[in-house]
Every structure is written in C-alpha cells, then in structure tokens.
C-alpha atoms as an extended CHARMM CRD file, in Angstrom:
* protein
*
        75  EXT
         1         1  UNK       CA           -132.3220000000       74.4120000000       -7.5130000000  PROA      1               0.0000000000
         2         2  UNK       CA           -131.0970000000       75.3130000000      -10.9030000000  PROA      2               0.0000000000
         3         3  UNK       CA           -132.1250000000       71.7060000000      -12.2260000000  PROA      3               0.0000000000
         4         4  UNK       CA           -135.6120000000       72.5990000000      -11.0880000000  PROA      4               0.0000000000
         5         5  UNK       CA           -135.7580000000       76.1530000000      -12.8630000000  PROA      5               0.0000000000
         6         6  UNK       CA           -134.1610000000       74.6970000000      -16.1610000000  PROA      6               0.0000000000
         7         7  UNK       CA           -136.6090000000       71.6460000000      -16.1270000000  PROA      7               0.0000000000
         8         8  UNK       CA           -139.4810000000       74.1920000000      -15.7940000000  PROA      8               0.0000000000
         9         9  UNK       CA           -138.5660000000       76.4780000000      -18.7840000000  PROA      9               0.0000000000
        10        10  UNK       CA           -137.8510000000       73.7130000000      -20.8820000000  PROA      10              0.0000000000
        11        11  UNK       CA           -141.5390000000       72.1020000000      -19.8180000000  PROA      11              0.0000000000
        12        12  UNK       CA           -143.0680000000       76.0650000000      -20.9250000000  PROA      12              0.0000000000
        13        13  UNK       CA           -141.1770000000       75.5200000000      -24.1780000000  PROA      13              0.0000000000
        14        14  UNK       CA           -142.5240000000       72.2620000000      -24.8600000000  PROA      14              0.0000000000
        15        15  UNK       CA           -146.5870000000       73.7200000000      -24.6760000000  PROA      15              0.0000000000
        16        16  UNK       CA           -145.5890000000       76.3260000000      -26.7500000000  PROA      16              0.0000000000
        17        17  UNK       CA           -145.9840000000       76.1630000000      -30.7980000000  PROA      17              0.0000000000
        18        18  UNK       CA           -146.9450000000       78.8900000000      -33.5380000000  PROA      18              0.0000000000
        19        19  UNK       CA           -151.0430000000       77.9090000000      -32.7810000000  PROA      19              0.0000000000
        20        20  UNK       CA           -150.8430000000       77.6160000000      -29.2660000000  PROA      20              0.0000000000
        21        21  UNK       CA           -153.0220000000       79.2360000000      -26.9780000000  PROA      21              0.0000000000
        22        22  UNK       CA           -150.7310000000       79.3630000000      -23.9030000000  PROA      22              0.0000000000
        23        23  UNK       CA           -151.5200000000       82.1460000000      -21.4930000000  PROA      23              0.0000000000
        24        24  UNK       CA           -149.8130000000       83.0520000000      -18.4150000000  PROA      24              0.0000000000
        25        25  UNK       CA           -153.0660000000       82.4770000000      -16.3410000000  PROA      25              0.0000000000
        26        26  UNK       CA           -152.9050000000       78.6830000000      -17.5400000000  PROA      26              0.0000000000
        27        27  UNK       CA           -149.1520000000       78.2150000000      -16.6080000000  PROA      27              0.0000000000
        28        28  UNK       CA           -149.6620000000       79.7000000000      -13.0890000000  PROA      28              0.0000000000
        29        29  UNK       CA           -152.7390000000       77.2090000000      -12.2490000000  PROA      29              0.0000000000
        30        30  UNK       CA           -150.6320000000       74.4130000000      -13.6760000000  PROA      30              0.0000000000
        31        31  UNK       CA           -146.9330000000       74.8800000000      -11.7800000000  PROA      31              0.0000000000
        32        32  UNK       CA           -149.4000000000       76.4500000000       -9.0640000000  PROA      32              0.0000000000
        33        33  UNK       CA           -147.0830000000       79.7770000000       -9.3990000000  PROA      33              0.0000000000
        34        34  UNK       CA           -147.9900000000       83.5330000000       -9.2850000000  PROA      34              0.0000000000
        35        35  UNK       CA           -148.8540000000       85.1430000000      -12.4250000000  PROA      35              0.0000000000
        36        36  UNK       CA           -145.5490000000       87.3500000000      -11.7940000000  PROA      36              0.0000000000
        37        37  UNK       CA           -143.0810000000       84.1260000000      -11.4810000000  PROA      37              0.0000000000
        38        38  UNK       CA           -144.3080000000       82.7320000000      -14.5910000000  PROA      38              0.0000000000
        39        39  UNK       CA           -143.8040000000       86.0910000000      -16.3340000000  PROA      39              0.0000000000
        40        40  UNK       CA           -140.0380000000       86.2860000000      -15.0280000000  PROA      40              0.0000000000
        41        41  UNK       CA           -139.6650000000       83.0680000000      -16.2670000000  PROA      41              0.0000000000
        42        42  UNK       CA           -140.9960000000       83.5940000000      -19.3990000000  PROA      42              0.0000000000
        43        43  UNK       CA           -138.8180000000       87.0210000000      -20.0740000000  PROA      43              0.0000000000
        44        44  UNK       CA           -136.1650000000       84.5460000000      -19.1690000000  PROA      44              0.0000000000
        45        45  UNK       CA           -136.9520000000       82.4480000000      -22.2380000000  PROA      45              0.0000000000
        46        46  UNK       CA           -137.7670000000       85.4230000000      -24.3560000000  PROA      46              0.0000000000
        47        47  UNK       CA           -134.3160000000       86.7720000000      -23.5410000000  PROA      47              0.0000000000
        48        48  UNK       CA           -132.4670000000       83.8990000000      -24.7320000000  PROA      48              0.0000000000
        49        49  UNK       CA           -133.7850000000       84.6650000000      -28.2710000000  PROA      49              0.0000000000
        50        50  UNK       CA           -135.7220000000       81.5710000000      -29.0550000000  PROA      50              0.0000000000
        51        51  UNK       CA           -138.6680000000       83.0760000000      -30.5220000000  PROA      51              0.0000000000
        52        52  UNK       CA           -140.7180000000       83.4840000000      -28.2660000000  PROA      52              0.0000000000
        53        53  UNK       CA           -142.5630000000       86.4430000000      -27.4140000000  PROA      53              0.0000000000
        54        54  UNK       CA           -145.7510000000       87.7440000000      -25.0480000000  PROA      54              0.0000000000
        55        55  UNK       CA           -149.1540000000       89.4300000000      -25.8250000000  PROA      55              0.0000000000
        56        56  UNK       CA           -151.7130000000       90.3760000000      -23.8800000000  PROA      56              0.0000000000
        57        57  UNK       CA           -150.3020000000       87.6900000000      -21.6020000000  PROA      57              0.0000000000
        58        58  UNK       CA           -150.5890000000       84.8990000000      -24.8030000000  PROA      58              0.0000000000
        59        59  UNK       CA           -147.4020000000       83.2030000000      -24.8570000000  PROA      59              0.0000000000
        60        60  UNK       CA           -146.1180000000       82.1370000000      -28.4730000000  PROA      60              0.0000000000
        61        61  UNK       CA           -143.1260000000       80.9180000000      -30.5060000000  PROA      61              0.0000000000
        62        62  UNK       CA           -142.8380000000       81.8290000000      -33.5500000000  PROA      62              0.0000000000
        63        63  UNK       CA           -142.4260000000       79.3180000000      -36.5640000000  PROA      63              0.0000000000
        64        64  UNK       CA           -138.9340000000       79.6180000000      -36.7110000000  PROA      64              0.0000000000
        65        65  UNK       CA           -138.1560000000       79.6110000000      -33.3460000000  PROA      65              0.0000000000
        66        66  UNK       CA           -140.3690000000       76.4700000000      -33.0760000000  PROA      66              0.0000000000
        67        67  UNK       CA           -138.7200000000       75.3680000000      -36.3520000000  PROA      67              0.0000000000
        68        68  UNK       CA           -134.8070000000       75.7170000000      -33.9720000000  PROA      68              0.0000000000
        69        69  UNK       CA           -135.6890000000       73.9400000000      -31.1210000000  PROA      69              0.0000000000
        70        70  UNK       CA           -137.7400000000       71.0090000000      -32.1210000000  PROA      70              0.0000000000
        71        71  UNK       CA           -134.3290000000       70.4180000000      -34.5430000000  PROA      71              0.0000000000
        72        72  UNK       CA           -132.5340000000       71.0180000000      -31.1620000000  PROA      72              0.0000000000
        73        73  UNK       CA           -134.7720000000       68.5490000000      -29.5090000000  PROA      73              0.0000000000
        74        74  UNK       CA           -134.7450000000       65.2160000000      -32.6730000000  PROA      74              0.0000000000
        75        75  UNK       CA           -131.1640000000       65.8720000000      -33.3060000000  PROA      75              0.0000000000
C-alpha cells in the first residue's frame, strides 16, 4: 500500500514545475480520486517542504523547490 501512495506523490511531483498549470480538479479526473484525496495528498507533499504550495486549488513548485528535486532526480 505504501508503494502505491509514494509512487503517486512522486507522479504529482513530476507534473509540477514553476509554469505549470496543475489544478486539483485535473489530478482527481486523472488518478480518478476525490477532489479531497488529492488535497490530503498534496498537504502531504507541501508538508515535506519541497516547495510546493496551493492556490485557489493551482498546485505549484516553486523554482527552487523545482531547482532541489530535479538535482535529486539526475543525480
């Protein structure tokens, strides 16, 4: 189960960059998931101090954050 639940947030991260339009409607038609479970999840990722943050329901990273974990990701 965990597996499943990492896999996902790392697969949010990955659509997200500084010009990204990601909103929580999109996510919840693509992992066919309630609006709320892709909110938890996100506050899960926005917890973990990556960058990322939520307006309006617009999901972002912001350029450093984006910056840390594509180094994370080539390295």
């Amino acid at each position: 189960m965990w597996q499943k639940k990492i896999s996902h947030l790392f697969n949010i991260l990955g659509q997200l960059s500084p010009y990204s339009q990601v909103t929580v409607e999109s996510l919840a038609k693509e992992y066919k998931m309630s609006p709320k479970d892709v909110r938890k999840d996100v506050n899960i990722i926005i917890a973990a101090n990556l960058g990322v943050f939520m307006e309006d329901d617009k999901i972002r990273i912001s350029k450093y954050g984006y910056k840390r974990i594509r180094s994370w990701i080539l390295s």
